[in-house]
N, C-alpha and C positions, 0 to 999 in steps of 0.2 A: 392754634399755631400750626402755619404748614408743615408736611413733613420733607426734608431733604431728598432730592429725586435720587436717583439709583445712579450711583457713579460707572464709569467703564470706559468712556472715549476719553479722550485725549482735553487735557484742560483746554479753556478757551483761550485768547489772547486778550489780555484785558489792558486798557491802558484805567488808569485812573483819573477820574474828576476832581479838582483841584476846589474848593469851596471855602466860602469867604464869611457868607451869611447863612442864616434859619436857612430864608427862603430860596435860594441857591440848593443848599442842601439836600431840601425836602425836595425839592425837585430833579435833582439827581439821583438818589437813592432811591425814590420811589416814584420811578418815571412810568409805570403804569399799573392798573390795579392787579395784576396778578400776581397771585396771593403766592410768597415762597418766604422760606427760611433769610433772618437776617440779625447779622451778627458786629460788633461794636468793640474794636479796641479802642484804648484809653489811654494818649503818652502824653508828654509834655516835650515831644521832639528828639532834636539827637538821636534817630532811631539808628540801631545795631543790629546784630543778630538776634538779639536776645527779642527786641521787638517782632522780627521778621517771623521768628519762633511762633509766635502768640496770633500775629496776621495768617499763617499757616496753619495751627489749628482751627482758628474763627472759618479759613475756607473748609476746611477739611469736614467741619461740623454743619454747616449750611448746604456743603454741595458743590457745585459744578455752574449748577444756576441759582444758591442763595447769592444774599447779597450781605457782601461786606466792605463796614465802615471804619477806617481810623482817625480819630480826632487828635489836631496835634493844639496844645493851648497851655501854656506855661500858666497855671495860675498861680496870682501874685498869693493868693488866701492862703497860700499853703505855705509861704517864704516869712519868718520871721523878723527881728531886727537884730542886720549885720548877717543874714544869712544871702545867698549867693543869688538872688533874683537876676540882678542886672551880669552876673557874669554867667547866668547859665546858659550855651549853645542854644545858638538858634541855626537852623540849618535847613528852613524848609526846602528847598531845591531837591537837594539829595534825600529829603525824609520822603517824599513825591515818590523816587524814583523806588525808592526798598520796598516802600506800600507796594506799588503800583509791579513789581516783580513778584511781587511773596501774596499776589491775589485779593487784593484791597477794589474795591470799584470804587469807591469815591474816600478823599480827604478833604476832613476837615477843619480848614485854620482860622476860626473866628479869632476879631482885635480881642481887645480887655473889653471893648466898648459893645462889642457884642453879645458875651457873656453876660455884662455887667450895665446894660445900658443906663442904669439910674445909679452907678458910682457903685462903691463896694454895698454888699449885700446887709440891709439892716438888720436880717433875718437870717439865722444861719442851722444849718443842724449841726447839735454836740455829739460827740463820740464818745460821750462820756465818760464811765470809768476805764473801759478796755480803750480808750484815745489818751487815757493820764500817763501810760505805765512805759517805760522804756521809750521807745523813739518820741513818743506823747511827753515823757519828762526830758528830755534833751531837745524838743520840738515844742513848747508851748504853744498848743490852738492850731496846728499842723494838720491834723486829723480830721477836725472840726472844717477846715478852706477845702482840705479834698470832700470829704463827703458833701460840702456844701454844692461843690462842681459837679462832681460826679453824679450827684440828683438832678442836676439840671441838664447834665450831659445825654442821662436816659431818657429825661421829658423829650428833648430835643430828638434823640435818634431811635427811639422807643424800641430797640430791637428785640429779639427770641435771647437770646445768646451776650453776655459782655465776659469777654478774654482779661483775663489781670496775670502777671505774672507772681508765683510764689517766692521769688527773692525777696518783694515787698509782704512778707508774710501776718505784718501786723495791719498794715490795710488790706489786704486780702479779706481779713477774718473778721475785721471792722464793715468794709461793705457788705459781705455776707450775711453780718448782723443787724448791718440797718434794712437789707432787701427781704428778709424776714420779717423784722419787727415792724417794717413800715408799709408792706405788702407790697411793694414794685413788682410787677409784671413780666419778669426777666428769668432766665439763670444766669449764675455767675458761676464762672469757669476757670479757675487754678492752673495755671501750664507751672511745668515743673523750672527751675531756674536752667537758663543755658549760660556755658561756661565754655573759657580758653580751654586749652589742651591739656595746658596744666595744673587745671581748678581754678583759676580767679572768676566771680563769679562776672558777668556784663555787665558795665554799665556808664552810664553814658558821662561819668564822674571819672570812668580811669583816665580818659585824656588827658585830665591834668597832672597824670602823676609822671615825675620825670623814669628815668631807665629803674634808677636807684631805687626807688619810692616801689617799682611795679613789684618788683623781687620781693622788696619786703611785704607789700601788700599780700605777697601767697600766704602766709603764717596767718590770714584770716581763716582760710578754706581747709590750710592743712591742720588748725586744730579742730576744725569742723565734723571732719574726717576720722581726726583722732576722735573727740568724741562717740561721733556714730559708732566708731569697729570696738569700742566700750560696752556698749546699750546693753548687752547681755547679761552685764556685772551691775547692774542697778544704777538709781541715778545720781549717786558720790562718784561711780567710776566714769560717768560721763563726761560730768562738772571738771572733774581733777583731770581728766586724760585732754581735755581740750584747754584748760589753764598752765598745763606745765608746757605747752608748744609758745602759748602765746607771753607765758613768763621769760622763756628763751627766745624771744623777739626783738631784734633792733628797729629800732622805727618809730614803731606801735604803739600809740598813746591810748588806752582802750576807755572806751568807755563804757560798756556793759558786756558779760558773756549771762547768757541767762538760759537756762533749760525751762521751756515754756510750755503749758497744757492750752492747747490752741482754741478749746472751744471757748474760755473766757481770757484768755493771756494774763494769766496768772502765775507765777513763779511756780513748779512743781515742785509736792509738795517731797521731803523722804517717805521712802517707799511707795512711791508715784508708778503705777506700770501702764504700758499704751501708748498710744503713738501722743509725740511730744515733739515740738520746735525746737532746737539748738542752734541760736541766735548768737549775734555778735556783733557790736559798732565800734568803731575806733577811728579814730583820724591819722593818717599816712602823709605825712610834710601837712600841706594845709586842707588837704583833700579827706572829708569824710566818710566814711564806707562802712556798706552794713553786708549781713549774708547770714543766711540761713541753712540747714539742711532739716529734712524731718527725717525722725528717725523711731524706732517701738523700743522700747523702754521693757525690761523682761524684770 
């Protein structure tokens, strides 16, 4: 693996390469053999901030003159039935244009039919038991379409480096354990969640919430919060200091709060200490939403 060259001049001006296929791709991102750091965000589009976030650490880790990828590709494998496929944003113009400021050299938007040239995948990888529990029980086989992508996403862009956001904190710790267990060639790299001003955390699902809906969507974040400023008083003060917020909630149809031990995502157990997930999903009018904080457990 190259090493990232020594920063100090002034970034470059990079416009971004817009890609369609493989070999489009491969040809852009590795337009000649010298050998340098290269790094792979992973979205399904609508990029935000929160993306922009993640495309600025991949530069930040690579260099000045690594090279970095964003793939935008809604896959369908990860949408269940009656879930939001056909009404999830698609926006690639402006997703182009955040890549291509926040230090992205090439995009890449392959069809379904590129990904998938012989129709959906016979063949898939399970996530097995850490894919069943929480978003994997309100998501059946959710888990299983991303990592099926996402392994195909690394065959395709084989980078040093893949950027994931920790909002998504249960695929985070999902891919992490399948690039272990299945030896990929990579790191994979945690950015921490980027957020409003106010805590709500990004994402690319608040558009649909109307003025109303945004307000109340805060009482995810702020029992989140409550929890954390808990963590010292063990893990019943966590649990209870982030349920009494979202008890006195209007809105808020919840469906799971959970204090999670990350390396198997497992409910933590009493008397649990160490650093630990403090999760949450709920639906806000018809819009879904999840968030996380991690927080040490004393």
């Amino acid at each position: 693996m190259a090493r990232p060259k020594p920063a100090g001049k002034a970034p470059k001006v990079r416009k971004a390469e817009l890609t369609h296929s493989v070999e489009e791709f491969e040809a852009a991102f590795w337009p000649d053999e010298q050998p340098v750091d290269n790094a792979v965000v992973m979205t399904m589009g609508a990029l935000h901030e929160g993306h922009a976030t993640l495309i600025r650490a991949a530069r930040k880790q690579v260099g000045r003159d690594g090279r970095v990828a964003v793939t935008v590709f809604v896959n369908p494998l990860q949408f269940g039935a009656g879930e939001d496929l056909d009404r999830y944003p698609r926006t690639l113009e402006a997703d182009l244009q955040l890549a291509e400021e926040n230090g992205a050299d090439v995009v890449f938007a392959p069809g379904v039919e590129e990904v998938y040239p012989n129709g959906e995948p016979r063949v898939r990888l399970a996530a097995g038991p850490m894919g069943e529990r929480f978003e994997g029980a309100s998501r059946p086989g959710h888990f299983d379409g991303m990592l099926t992508v996402v392994a195909k996403l690394l065959h395709i862009t084989d980078p040093d480096y893949a950027f994931f956001g920790e909002k998504d904190a249960q695929q985070l710790a999902i891919v992490q354990r399948m690039v272990a267990d299945l030896d990929f060639d990579v790191e994979i790299v945690g950015v921490p969640t980027a957020r409003e001003a106010d805590g709500l955390a990004l994402s690319s699902r608040n558009r649909f919430l109307s003025e109303g809906e945004r307000e109340q969507a805060l009482a995810l974040s702020r029992a989140l919060f409550a929890g954390r400023d808990a963590a010292a008083q063990g893990v019943e003060a966590v649990r209870a200091a982030a349920a009494q917020v979202l008890d006195a909630a209007d809105g808020v149809d919840l469906d799971y709060l959970a204090l999670i031990d990350p390396h198997d995502f497992v409910e933590a157990p009493a008397g649990f200490q160490g650093e630990a997930v403090l999760a949450v999903a709920a639906k806000v009018g018809p819009t879904r939403l999840i968030d996380n904080v991690r927080i040490i457990v004393r």
